[in-house]
N, C-alpha and C positions, 0 to 999 in steps of 0.2 A: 422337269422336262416339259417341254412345249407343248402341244397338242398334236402339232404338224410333223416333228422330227420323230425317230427312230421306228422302230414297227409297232407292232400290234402291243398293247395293253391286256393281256391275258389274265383275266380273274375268274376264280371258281363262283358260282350260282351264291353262295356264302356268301364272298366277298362281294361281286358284285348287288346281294342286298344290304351289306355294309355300308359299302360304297355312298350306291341311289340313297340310301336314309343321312347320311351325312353329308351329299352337298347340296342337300334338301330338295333333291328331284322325285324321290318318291320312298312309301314306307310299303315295302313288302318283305314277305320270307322268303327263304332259297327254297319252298317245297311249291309258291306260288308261281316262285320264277322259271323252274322245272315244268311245271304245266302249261305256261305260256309258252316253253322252246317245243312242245309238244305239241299244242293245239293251234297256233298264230302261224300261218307259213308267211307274214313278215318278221319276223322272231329274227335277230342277227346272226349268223351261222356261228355251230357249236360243234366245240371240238371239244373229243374224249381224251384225256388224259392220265391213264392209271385208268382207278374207278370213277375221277370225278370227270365234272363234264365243265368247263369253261367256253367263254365269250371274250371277244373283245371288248374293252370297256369304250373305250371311242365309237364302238356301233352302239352301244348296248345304252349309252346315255341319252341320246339322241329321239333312242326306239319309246324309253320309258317318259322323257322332258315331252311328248309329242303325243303319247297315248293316252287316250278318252277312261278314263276310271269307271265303272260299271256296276260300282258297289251294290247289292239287293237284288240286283235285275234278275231277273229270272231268265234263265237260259233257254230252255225248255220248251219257249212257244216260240223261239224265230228259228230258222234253216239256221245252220252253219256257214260260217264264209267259206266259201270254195277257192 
């Protein structure tokens, strides 16, 4: 299916680290992924489903192909993004 046609691409936190490590956009877990839809208020909006919580993966590719990696940084000594 195209990128442009049908609706949303709906994947679980899982999947969508499935996904990111296979089209070589990025390697993370679903428990990191989970903390960024919780911390980052650019995060692509997340829907509950059951117990799990899904993304669209058409936003969700874009957000991770586009974000600054921070690996070591220590958190701790800047403010928070508001």
């Amino acid at each position: 299916m195209a990128d442009d046609e049908g609706g949303p691409d709906m994947v679980s936190f899982r999947e969508l680290a499935a996904r990111l490590s296979r089209d070589g956009v990025a390697t993370l877990t679903h428990q990191r992924i989970s903390q960024l839809s919780r911390d980052d208020p650019a995060f692509p909006p997340v829907v509950t489903i059951g117990r799990a919580k899904a993304v669209d993966y058409r936003l969700a590719r874009p957000y991770f192909a586009g974000r600054k990696s921070r690996q070591g940084q220590r958190t701790d000594l800047y403010p928070r993004p508001e």
